[in-house]
C-alpha positions as MATLAB code, in Angstrom:
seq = 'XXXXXXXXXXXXXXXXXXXXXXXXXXXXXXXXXXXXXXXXXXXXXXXXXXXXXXXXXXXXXXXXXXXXXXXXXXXXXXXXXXXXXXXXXXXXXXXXXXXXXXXXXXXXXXXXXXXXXXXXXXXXXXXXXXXXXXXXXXXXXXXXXXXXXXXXXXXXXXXXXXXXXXXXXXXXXXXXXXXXXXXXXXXXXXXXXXXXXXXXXXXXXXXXXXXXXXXXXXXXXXXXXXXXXXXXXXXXXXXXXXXXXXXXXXXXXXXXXXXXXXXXXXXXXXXXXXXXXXXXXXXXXXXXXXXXXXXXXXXXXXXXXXXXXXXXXXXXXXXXXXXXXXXXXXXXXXXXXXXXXXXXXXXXXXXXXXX';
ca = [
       2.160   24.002  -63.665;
       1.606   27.524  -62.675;
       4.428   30.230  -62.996;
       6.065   31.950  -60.768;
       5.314   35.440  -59.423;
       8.487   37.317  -59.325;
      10.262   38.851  -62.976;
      13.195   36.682  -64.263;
      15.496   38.878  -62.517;
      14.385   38.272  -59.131;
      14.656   34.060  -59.966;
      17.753   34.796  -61.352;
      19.520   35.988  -58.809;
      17.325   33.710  -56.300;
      19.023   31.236  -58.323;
      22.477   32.934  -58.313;
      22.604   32.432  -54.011;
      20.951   29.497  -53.908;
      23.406   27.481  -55.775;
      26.544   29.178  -54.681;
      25.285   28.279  -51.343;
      24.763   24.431  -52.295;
      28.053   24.204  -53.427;
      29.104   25.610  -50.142;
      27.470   23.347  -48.280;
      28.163   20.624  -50.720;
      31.788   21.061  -51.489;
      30.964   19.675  -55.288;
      27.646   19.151  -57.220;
      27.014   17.745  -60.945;
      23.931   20.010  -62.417;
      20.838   16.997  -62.487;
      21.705   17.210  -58.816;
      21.474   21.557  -58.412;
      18.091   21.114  -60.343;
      16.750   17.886  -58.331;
      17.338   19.567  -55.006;
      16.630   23.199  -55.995;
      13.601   23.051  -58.350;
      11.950   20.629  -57.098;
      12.057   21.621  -53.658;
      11.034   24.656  -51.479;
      13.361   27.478  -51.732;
      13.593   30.583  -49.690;
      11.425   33.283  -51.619;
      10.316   30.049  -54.124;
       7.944   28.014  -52.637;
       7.287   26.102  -55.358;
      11.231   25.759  -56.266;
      13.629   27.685  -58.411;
      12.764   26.530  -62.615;
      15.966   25.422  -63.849;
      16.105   28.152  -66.580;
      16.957   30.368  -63.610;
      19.259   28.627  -62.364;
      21.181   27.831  -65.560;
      21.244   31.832  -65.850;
      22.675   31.858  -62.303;
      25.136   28.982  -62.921;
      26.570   31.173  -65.893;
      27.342   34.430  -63.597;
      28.509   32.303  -60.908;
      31.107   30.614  -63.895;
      31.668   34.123  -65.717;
      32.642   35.676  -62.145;
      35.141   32.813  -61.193;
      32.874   32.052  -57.650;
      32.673   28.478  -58.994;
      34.352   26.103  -61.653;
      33.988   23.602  -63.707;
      35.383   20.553  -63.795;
      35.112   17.893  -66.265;
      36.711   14.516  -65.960;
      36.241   10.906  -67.566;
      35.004    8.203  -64.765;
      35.323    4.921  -64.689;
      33.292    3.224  -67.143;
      33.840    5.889  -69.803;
      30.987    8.738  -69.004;
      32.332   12.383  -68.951;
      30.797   14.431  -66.014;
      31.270   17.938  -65.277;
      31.469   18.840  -61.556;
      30.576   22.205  -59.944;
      33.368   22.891  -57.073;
      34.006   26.379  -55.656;
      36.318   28.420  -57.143;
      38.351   29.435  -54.051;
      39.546   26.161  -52.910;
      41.886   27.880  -50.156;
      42.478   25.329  -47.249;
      39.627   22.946  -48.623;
      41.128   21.302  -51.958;
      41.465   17.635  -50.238;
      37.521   17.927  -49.282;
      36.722   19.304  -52.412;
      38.512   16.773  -54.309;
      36.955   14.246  -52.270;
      33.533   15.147  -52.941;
      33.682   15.267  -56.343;
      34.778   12.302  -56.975;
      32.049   11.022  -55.307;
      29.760   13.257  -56.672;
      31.422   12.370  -60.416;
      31.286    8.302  -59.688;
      27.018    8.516  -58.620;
      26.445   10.407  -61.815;
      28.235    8.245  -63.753;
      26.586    5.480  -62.131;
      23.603    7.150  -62.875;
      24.834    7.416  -67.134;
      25.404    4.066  -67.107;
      21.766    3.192  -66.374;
      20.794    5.568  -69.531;
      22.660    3.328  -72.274;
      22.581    0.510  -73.131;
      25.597   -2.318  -72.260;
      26.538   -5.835  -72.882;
      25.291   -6.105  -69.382;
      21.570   -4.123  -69.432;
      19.351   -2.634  -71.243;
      18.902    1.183  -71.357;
      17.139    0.771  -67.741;
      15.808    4.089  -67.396;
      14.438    4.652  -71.125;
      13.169    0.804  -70.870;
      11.868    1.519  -67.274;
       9.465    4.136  -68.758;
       8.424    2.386  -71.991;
       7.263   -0.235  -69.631;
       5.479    1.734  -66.677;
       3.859    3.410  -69.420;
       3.115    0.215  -71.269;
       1.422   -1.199  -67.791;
      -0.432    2.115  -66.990;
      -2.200    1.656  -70.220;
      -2.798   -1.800  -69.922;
      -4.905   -0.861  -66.382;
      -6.983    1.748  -67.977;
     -10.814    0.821  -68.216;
     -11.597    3.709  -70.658;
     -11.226    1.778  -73.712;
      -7.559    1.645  -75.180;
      -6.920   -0.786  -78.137;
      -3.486   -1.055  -77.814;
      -1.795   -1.641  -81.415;
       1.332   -3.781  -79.881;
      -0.223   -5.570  -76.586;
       2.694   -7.418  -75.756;
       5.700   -4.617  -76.158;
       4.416   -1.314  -76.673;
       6.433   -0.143  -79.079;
       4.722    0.646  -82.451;
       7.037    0.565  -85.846;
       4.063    0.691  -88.371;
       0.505    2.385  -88.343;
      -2.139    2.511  -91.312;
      -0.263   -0.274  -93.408;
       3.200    1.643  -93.491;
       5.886    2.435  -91.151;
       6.025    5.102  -88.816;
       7.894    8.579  -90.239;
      11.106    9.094  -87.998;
      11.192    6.166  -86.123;
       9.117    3.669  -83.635;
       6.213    5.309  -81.297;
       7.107    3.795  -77.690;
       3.220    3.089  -77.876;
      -0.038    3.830  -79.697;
      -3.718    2.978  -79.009;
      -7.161    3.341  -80.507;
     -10.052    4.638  -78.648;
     -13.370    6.423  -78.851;
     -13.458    9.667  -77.743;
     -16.667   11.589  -76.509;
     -17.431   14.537  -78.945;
     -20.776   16.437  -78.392;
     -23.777   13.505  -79.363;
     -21.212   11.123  -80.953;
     -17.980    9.696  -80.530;
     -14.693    9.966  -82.109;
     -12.499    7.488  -83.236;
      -9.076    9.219  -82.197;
      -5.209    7.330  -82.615;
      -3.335    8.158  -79.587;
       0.294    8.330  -80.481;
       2.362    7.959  -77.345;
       6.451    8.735  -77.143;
       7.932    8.512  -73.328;
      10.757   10.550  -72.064;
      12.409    9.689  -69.438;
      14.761   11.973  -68.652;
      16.074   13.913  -65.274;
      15.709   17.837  -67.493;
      12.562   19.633  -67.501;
      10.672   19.173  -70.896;
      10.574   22.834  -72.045;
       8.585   24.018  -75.429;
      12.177   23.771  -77.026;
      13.190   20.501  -75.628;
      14.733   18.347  -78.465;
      13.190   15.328  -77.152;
       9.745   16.590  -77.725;
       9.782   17.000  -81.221;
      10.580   13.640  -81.738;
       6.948   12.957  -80.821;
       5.844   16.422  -82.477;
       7.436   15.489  -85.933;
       6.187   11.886  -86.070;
       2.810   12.577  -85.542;
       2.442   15.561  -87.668;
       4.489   13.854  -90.361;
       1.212   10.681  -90.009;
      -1.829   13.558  -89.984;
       0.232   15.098  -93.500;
      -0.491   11.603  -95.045;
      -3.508   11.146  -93.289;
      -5.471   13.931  -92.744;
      -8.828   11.944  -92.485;
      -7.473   10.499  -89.184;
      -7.917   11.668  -85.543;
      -4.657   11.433  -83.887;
      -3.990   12.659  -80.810;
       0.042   12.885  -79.587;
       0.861   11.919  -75.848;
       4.090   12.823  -74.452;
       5.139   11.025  -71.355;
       8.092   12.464  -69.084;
       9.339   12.723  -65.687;
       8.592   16.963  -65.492;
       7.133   19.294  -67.889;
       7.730   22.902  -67.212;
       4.495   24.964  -66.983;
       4.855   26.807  -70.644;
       4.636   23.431  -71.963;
       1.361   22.196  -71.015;
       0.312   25.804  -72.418;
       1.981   25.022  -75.735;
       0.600   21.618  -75.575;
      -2.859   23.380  -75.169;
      -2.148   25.693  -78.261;
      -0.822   23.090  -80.855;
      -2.840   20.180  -80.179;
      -1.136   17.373  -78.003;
      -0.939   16.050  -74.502;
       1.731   16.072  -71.720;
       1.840   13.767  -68.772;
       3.688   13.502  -65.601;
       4.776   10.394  -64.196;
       3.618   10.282  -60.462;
       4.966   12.881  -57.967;
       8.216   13.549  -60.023;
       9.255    9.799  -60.126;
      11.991    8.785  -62.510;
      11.017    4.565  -62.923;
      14.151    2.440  -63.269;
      13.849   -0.854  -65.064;
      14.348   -3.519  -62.043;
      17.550   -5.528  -62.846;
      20.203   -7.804  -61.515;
      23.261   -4.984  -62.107;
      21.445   -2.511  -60.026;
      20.123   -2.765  -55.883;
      18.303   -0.964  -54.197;
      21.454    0.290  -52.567;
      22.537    1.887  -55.412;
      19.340    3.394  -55.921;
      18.901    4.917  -52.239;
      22.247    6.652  -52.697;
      21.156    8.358  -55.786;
      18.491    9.344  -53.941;
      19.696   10.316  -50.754;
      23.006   11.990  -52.015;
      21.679   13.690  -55.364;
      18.187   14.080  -55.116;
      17.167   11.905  -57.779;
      13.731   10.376  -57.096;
      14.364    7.010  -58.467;
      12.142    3.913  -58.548;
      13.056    0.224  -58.918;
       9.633   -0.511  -60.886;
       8.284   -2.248  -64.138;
       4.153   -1.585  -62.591;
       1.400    1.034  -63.445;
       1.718    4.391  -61.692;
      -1.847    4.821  -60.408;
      -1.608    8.713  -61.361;
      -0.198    7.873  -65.419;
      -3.177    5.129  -65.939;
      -6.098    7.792  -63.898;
      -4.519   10.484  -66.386;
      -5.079    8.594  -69.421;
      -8.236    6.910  -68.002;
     -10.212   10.385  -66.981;
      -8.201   13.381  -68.429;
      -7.710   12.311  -71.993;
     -11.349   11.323  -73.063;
     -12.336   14.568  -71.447;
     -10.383   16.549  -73.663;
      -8.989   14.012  -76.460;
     -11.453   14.708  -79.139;
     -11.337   18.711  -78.888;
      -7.219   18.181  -79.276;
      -7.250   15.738  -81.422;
      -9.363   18.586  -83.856;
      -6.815   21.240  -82.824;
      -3.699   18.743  -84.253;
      -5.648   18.350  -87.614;
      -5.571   21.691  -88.308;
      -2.295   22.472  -86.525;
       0.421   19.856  -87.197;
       0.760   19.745  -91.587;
       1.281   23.571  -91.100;
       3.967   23.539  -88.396;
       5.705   19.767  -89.781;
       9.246   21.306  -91.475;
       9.459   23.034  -88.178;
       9.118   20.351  -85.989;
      11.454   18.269  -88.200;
      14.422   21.176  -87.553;
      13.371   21.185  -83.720;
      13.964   17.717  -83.211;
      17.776   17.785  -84.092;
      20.117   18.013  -80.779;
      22.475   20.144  -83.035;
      19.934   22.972  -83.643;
      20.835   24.690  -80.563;
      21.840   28.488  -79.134;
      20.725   31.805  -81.243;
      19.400   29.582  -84.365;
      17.013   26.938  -82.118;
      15.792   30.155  -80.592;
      14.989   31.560  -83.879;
      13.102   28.330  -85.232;
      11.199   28.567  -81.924;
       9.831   31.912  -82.466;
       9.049   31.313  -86.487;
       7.154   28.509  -84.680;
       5.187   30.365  -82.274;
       4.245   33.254  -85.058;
       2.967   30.347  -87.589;
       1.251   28.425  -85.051;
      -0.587   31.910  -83.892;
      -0.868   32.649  -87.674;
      -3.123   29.734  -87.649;
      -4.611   29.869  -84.314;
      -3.928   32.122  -80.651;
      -3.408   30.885  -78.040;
      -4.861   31.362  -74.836;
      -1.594   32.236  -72.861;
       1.415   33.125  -74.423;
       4.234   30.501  -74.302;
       6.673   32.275  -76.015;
       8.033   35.976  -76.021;
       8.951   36.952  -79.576;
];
């Protein structure tokens, strides 16, 4: 969660050698696999890894100056995946061509699990809902849970939930000063391989739901809970600032929904060829539940205030922020109106935004 020590230039072109080198060694990479194996793992002159908005900046120059390519191709079962393969392919192309097909068919393996098919469920976005589900259902602090069975939560205070289904949502007494504080904690789970940054679509899905229920209830206490594989470090700052709560699952562990179209065969290649730290699991994660059970009550009640006064303020943006299509020079520019409004109202301790 801390940053890194260096400016952006030195990451960048940290970045810049570090995946030209991969692909060197490699012969072809797809991009979940550059960030699996070089953010989230030691790198010369990065001990903590290399953030993957460094190495998208090195990706660019290495593209822009021809040293690698691009390569985008349809696999077998319909997913499109773009391959990284050097750009001088001089007495290699057969290798190169060989790897990236291989490379190509594991990430589309990999797709498949993210969608849904006459065969399976969406075993990855399922697989979290339901680790999630089960870490809550161990906690001993307290949690009502509004949907015991399933989690997922279409209607709250006798009308249905703005934007969509919560993945889960619980009641609970939080601690605050002499009394306690009857807080709604709105949960949302993401699942996904990225880093969560402050301007990640996904987490304004959460964002705009919640603020959109403390608009037409602002006698409430609701606190917002986002749920992902990795948050990068500004967000847990932001989350500080605004008034909501990021959590980790356990040591960088993307759950997969256990089912009879995947083995753990499959799995262990992922892992062992792409990096991706996969888990055949439907159980609690002993660090989700101990987050929920001692790190929430501790500081529930002060963010649940902070989201009060925060969230009917900042609502229209977090509506614009959740759209996938709001992207390049005009997402940027909805991020920084967001950042000035939200310091408008109150600053934050760190800066998680340079405007």
């Amino acid at each position: 969660m801390s940053s890194q020590s260096h400016d952006a230039a030195f990451y960048d072109d940290l970045a810049y050698q570090a995946i030209r080198d991969l692909i060197e060694r490699e012969h072809a990479v797809v991009w979940h696999e550059v960030e699996a194996k070089l953010a989230e793992h030691p790198q010369r002159g990065a001990p903590r890894g290399i953030n993957p908005n460094h190495l998208t900046n090195g990706r660019r120059r290495l593209v822009a100056e021809g040293v690698i390519a691009e390569d985008t191709t349809e696999t077998y079962g319909n997913q499109v995946v773009t391959v990284l393969v050097p750009g001088n392919q001089h007495r290699r192309r057969d290798v190169i061509r060989t790897a990236a097909r291989r490379k190509r068919g594991l990430q589309g393996r990999y797709l498949g699990w993210t969608q849904a098919s006459e065969r399976h469920p969406n075993l990855i976005g399922d697989g979290g809902e339901r680790v999630v589900h089960e870490s809550l259902k161990r906690t001993v602090a307290g949690y009502g849970l509004i949907n015991p069975t399933r989690g997922e939560v279409t209607s709250l205070f006798d009308a249905d939930v703005p934007g969509g289904p919560l993945d889960n949502a619980a009641r609970i007494a939080l601690p605050d000063g002499t009394t306690d504080l009857a807080v709604m904690v709105l949960v949302e789970v993401k699942n996904i391989r990225g880093w969560v940054y402050p301007a990640t679509a996904e987490l304004f899905q959460l964002l705009s739901k919640a603020a959109a229920l403390q608009t037409a209830h602002p006698q409430r206490s609701l606190l917002p809970v986002l749920v992902t594989r990795r948050a990068h470090y500004l967000t847990f700052v932001m989350a500080k600032h605004l008034g909501f709560f990021v959590i980790e699952f356990d040591h960088g562990v993307q759950p997969i929904l256990p089912h009879w179209t995947v083995t753990p065969e499959q799995v262990r290649e992922l892992r062992d060829e792409l990096g991706y730290v996969l888990m055949l699991t439907d159980e609690a994660m002993p660090g989700v539940t101990a987050r929920f059970d001692r790190t929430v009550p501790k500081v529930g009640a002060a963010t649940a205030r902070r989201w009060a006064q925060m969230a009917p303020n900042l609502l229209p943006h977090f509506g614009l922020l959740r759209r996938e299509s709001l992207s390049g020079p005009e997402r940027d520019t909805e991020m920084d109106q967001l950042y000035r409004d939200a310091t408008s109202i109150a600053a934050p301790t760190v800066s998680w935004r340079r405007v």
